[in-house]
C-alpha positions as CSV (number, residue, x, y, z in Angstrom):
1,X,-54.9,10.9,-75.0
2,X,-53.2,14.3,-76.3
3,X,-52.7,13.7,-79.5
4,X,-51.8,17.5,-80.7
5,X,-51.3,20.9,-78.9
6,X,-51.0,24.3,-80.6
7,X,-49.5,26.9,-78.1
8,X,-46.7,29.6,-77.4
9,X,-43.2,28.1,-76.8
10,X,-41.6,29.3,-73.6
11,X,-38.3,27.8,-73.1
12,X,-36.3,24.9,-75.4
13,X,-33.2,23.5,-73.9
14,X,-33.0,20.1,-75.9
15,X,-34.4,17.7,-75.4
16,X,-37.0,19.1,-73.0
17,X,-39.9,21.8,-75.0
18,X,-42.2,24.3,-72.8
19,X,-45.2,25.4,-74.9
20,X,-48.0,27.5,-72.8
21,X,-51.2,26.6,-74.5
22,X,-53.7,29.2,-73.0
23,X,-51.8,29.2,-69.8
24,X,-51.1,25.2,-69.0
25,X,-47.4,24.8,-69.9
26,X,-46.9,21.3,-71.6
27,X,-43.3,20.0,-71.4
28,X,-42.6,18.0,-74.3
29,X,-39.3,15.7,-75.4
30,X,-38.9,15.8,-78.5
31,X,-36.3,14.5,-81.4
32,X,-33.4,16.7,-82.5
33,X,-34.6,17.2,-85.9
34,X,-38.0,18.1,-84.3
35,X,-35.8,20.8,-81.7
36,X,-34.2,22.2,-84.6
37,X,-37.6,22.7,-87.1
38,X,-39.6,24.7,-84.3
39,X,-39.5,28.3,-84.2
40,X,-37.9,30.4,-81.3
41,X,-39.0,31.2,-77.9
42,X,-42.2,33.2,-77.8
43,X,-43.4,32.0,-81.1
44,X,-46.6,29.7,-82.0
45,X,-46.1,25.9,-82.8
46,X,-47.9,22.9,-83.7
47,X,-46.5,19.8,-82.1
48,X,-48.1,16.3,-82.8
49,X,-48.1,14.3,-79.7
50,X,-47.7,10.4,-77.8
51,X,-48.3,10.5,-74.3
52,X,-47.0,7.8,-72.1
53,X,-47.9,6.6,-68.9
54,X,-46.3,3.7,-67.0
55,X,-46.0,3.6,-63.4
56,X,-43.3,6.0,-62.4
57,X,-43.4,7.9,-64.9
58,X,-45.7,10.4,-67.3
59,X,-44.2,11.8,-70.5
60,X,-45.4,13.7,-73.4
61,X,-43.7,13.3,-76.5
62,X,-43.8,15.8,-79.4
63,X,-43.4,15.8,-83.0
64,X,-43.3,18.1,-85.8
65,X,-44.4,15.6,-88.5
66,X,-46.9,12.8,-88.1
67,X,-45.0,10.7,-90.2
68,X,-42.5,11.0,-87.2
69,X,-44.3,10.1,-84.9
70,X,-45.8,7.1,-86.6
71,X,-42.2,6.1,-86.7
72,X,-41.5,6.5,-82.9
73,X,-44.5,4.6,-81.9
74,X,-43.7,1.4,-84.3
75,X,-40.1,1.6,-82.7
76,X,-41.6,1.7,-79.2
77,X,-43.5,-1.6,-80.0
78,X,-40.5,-3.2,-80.8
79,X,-38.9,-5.8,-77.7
């Protein structure tokens, strides 16, 4: 599991985050509040992370806060 990257970001268009962590871009959805609490393009960030995989699909979530994310993943348990 990827629980946490540290890299460069390289784009945001929201919801959708590239950071290049030592040249691997990661592409990360992430909350609003999250979007609007990381730094601009070309700077450094620390994003906590929940990777999903299912069948069709792999996606990396990121989050600013752990507390955050602790959130997301008790609402993703939810039926």
């Amino acid at each position: 599991m990827i629980g946490q990257i540290t890299g460069i970001i390289v784009s945001k268009i929201a919801p959708d985050v590239l950071v290049d962590v030592q040249g691997v871009g990661y592409e990360l959805l992430v909350s609003l509040s999250t979007f609007f609490a990381i730094p601009a393009v070309g700077e450094s960030v620390t994003l906590h992370t929940h990777f999903v995989v299912r069948e069709d699909v792999q996606q990396l979530y990121g989050f600013t806060e752990r507390s955050e994310r602790t959130l997301f993943r008790h609402l993703i348990k939810v039926n």
